[in-house]
C-alpha positions in Angstrom: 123.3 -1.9 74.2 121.2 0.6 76.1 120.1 3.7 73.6 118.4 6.8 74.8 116.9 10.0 73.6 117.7 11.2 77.3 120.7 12.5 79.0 120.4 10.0 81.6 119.3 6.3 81.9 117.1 6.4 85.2 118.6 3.9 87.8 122.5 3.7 85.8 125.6 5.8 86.8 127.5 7.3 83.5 130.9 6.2 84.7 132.9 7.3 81.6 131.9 9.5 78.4 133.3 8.2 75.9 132.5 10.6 73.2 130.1 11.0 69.7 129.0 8.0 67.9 127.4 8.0 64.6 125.5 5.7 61.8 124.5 7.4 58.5 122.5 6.0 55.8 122.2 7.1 52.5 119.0 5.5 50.0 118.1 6.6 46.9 114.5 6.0 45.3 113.7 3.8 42.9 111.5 3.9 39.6 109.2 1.6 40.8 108.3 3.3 44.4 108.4 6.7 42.4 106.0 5.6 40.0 103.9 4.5 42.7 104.3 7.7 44.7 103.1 9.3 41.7 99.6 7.4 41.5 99.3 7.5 45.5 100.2 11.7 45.3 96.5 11.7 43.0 94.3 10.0 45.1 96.1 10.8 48.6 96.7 8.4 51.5 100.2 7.2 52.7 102.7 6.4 50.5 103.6 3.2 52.1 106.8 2.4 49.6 108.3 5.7 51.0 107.2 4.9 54.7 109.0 1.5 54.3 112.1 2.9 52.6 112.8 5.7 55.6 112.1 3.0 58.4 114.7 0.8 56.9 117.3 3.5 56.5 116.9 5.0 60.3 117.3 0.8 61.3 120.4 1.0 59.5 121.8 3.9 60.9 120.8 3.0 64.3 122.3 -0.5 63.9 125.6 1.6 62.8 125.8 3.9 65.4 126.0 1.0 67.7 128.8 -0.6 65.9 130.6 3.2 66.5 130.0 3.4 70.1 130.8 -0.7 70.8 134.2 -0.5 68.8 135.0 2.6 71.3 134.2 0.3 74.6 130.3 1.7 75.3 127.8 -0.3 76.3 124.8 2.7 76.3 124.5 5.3 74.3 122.8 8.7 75.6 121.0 11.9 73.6 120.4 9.7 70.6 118.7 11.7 67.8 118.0 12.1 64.0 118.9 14.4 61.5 118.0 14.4 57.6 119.6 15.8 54.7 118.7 15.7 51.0 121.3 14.2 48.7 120.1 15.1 45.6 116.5 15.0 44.0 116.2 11.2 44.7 118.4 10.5 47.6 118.4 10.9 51.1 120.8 10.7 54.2 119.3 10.1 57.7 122.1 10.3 60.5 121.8 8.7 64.1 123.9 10.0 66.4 124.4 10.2 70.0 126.9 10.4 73.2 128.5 6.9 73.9 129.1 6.4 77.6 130.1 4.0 80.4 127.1 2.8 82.4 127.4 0.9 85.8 
């Protein structure tokens, strides 16, 4: 599966738009990586634990976007981008989304 952030994939003709796809992922902190946070927040630097946590939710939602667009017959997807939302205070949703398409 071909994923892009661009309208276009140079060198392939879109043959057939197929439509939106999507993947969403929702995580929620833990005690552990707050508590951690916490002590990181005093001293400064990267809160790695949060890093981590964010990178594995956009995998997931990217891995479930693709599902979308392959049960709908795509083999590319095109204009993929994120979006964010808070939850609530210890939860967050990152959404992948994108056109699915037809690609010679």
């Amino acid at each position: 599966m071909i994923v892009v952030t661009a309208d276009a994939i140079e060198g392939k003709k879109i043959k057939n738009v197929i439509g939106l796809v999507k993947g969403n992922s929702v995580r929620a902190r833990f005690f552990v990586q707050d508590f951690i946070a916490g002590l990181k927040n005093l001293i400064g630097g990267e809160i790695l634990e949060y890093t981590q946590l964010m990178a594995q939710s956009r995998e997931q939602a990217i891995d479930r976007m693709i599902e979308d667009a392959e049960k709908k017959g795509a083999n590319a997807i095109v204009g993929m981008r994120f979006t964010t939302a808070s939850i609530m205070a210890a939860a967050s949703e990152i959404l992948a989304y994108g056109t699915a398409v037809e690609i010679e």
